[in-house]
N, C-alpha and C positions, 0 to 999 in steps of 0.2 A: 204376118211376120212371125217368126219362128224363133224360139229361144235362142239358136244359134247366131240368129241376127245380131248385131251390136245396133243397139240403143243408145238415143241421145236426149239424156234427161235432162231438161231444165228443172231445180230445186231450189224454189222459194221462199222466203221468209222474210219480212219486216217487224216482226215481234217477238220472237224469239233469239236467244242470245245464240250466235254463230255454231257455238260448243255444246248447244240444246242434243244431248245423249242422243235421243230418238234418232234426231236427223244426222249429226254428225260421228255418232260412235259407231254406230246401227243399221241404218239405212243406206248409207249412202258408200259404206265400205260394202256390202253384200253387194251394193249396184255395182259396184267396182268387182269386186271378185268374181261376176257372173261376165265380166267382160264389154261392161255398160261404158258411157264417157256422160259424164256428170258437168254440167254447168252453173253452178253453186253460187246466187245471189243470195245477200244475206247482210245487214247491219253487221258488216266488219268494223267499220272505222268508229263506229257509234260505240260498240264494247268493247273497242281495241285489243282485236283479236286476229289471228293469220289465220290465212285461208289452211285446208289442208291438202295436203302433199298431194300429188296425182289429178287433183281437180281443179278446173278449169273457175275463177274465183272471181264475183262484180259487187261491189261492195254498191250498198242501197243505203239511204238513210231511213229510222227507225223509226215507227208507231208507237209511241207511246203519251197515256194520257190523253188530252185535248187535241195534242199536235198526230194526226194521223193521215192528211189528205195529203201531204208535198208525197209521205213513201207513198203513199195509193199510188198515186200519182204517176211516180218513177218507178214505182211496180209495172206498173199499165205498159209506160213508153216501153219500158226493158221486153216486157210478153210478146209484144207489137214488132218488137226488132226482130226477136230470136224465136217467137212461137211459132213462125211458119214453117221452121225446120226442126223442130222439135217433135221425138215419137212421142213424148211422155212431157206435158207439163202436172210437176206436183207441189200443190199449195199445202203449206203447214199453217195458213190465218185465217181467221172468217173475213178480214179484214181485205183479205184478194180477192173475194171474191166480188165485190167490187172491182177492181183491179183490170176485172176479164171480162164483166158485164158486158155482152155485143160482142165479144171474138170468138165463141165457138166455134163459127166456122171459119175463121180464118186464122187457127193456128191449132196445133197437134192437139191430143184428147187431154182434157182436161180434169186432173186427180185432185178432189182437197182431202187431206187427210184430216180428218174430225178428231181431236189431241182431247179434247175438254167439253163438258156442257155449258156452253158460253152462256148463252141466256142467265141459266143457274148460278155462273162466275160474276156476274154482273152487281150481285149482293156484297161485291169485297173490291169493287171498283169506286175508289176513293172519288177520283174525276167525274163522275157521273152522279148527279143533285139525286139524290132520294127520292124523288118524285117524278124524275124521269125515268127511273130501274123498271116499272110495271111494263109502261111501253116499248124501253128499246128492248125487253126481253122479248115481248112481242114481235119485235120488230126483227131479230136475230132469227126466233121460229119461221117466220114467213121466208127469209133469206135461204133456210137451211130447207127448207119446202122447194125454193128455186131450186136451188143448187142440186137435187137429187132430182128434178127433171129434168136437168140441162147438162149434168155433170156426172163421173164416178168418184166414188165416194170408199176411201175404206175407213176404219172405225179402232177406235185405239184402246175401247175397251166392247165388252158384248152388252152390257146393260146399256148402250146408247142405240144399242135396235130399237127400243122401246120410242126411239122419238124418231123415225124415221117408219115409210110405210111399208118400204121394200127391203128384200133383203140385201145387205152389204157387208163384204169380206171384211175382218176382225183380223187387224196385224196388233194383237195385244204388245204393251212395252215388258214384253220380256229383256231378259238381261243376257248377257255372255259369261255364260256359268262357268266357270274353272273347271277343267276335265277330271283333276286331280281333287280330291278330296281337302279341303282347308286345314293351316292347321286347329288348335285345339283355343276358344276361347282363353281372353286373358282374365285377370285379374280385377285392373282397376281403373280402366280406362271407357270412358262411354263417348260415344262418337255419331255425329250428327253429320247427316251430306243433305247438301241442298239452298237454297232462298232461303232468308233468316229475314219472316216478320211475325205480323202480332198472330194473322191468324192460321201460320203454322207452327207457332207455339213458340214465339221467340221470345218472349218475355218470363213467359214460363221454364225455359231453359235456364235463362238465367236466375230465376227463383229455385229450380233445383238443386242449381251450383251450388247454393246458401246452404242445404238442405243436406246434401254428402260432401262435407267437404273432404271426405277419407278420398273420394274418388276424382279424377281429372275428367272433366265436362269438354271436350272436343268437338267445336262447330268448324262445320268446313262446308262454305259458301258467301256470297255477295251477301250484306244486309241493308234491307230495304231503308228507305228512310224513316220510317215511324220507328226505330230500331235499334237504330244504326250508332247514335251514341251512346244510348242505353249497354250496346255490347262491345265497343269500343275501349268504355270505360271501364266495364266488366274484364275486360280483355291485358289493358293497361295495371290493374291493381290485380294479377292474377286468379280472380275468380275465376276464367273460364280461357283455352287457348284457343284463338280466333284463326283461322287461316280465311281470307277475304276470298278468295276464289283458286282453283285448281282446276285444270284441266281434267275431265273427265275417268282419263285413264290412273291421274297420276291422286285423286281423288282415292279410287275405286282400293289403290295399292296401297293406302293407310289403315283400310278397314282390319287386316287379318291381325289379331292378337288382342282385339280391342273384347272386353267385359259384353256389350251388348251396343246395339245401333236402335237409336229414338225416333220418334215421329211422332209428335204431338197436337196434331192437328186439330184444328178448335172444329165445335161441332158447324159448320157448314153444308150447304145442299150440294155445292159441285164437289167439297171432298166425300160427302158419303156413298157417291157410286163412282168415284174414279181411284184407283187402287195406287195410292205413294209409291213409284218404282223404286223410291229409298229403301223400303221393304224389301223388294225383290234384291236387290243389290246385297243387302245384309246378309241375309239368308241363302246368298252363291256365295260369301265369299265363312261361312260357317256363323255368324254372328246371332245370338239370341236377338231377339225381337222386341219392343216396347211400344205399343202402339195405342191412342186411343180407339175410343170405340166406333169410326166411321164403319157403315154397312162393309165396303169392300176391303176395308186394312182388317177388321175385325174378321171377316169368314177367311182371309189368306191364314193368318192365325190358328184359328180354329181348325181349318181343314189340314194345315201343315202341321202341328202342332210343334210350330219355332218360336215358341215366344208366351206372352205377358199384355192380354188386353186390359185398359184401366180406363178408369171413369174420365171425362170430358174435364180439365180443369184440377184435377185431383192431384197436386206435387207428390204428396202426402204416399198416396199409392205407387207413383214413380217411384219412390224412393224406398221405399219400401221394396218394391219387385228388383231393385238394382242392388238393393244389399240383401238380398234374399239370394241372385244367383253369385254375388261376389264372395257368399260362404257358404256355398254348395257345389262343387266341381261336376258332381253328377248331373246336378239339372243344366248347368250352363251347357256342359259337352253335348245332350240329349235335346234341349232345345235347336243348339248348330248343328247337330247331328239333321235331327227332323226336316228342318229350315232348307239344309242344302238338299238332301235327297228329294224334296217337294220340287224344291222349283228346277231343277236339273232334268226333271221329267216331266212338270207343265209350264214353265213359264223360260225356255231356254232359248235362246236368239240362235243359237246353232242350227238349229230345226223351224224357226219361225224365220227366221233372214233370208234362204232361198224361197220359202212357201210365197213373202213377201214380194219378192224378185218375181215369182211364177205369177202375182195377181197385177203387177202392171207390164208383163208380156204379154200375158191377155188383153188387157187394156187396147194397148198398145197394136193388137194386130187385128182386133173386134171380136175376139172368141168369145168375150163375157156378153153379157147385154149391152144392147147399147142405150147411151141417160135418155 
């Protein structure tokens, strides 16, 4: 099959919210722009969320917690119907891979896209007893062993080669960088995209609030429930303004004027090698940086130089680095200066969205290896 050819992707997900950037902002526009036709199931009804314009749209019910084998389930039926016509089926869960266990040969090639170190993520999985974490990590490894003999595989960051024995193409989450240069950092405003829980720093957020009250604290996303009154109430007596969720795009277009964009990720094993795209995001859209010290937020920093690495847990130094760039116009400009010209030329979905396109053509006609 030949780039020219139009492709018919089926794109899945029963854990992910419908409006997951990667697959919806990202991927699935590129597949479109290259002339692809998209089959997009996805816990619609579950996040109460509309499908998107152009794409062909099957709403699944969602995986989450304990409850995860009804969407397997209706994962399965759904594959089973539409995977015999399918060039491209692409999983975004470890959770499908189940789903497709015994259909390889009986429905189009089969992509999971590897988003996270699951095993590693399993340390911040509430539903799952403490005493079961050693095992099913175990148990994810051995799955993720299956799935790279039976399956293709691309990888959403390069540090997850290291678990894997072969090599597999790296669509890192770059972002859709403004062609046009940002404008110029603000003032007084700090601004958070993304999940709002304990451990990406959601309680600490609102301990910061305490901490500057000179400046407006900006969280913009869902919060979880260990959280969620804690920032409701915060929200309610204006400590901090809450927006519960925003569409990706309409997210992305609060960022410009804003002081600096946060990420305070507690020290954790899946966030130390998986890189915050809220970083990426801040830094196309000119914004200085704040991030703690995870392995991969920490060297985006350092290599870009956009931003303000702080200690694990440390308000004290947050706030510190926020009124440090709120009475310095030179370092704020020089940080978004840095931040955007980095990732406009290593981390831009301009240039990784057809590359992406190019790696499930291959797929899709056998040029790559086959699993």
């Amino acid at each position: 099959m030949t780039a020219q050819q139009r492709l018919r992707v089926l794109v899945i997900t029963i854990v992910h919210d419908p409006e997951d950037a990667r697959i919806r902002y990202r991927q699935i526009p590129a597949l479109m722009s290259a002339g692809h036709s998209v089959l997009y199931a996805a816990p619609f009804a579950a996040f109460a969320r509309t499908p998107p314009t152009g794409v062909r749209a099957i709403t699944l019910p969602r995986a989450t917690g304990r409850d995860r084998l009804s969407a397997i389930w209706a994962a399965r039926r759904l594959i089973r119907r539409f995977g015999c016509t399918a060039d491209i089926i692409l999983l975004h869960d470890p959770d499908l891979l189940l789903a497709v266990l015994g259909l390889g040969g009986r429905v189009g090639p089969i992509v999971w896209d590897v988003h996270e170190d699951t095993a590693a993520a399993l340390s911040m999985r509430a539903w799952i007893p403490t005493f079961l974490r050693r095992p099913f990590a175990g148990a994810v490894r051995l799955a993720e062993q299956f799935a790279e003999r039976h399956y293709h595989l691309i990888l959403a960051e390069h540090s997850y080669r290291e678990r894997f024995r072969t090599d597999h193409p790296v669509v890192p989450n770059s972002v859709l960088v403004p062609r046009a240069r940002p404008e110029a950092p603000g003032t007084d405003r700090v601004v958070y995209l993304g999940k709002i829980n304990t451990p990406r720093g959601g309680a600490q957020m609102l301990e910061l609030a305490r901490a500057v009250p000179e400046l407006r604290i900006q969280l913009i996303g869902p919060a979880d429930p260990d959280v969620r009154d804690q920032v409701r109430g915060a929200a309610e007596v204006g400590l901090v303004e809450w927006i519960d969720f925003l569409p990706n795009h309409q997210a992305l277009a609060s960022l410009p004027g804003a002081l600096a964009g946060i990420a305070l990720l507690h020290d954790e094993r899946n966030y130390s090698r998986s890189l915050p795209t809220k970083l990426v995001e801040y830094m196309a859209h000119g914004l200085p940086v704040i991030t703690t010290s995870n392995e991969a937020a920490a060297a985006l920093v350092t290599d870009s130089g956009g931003g303000i690495v702080v200690p694990f847990g440390d308000t004290a130094a947050v706030a510190e680095a926020l009124r440090t760039l709120a009475a310095s116009g030179d370092s704020r400009i020089t940080y978004g200066s840095n931040g955007y010209g980095y990732v406009a030329q290593h981390m831009n979905w301009h240039r990784d969205g057809p590359a992406f396109v190019r790696v499930l053509e291959d797929f899709a006609s056998g040029a790559s290896r086959s699993p």
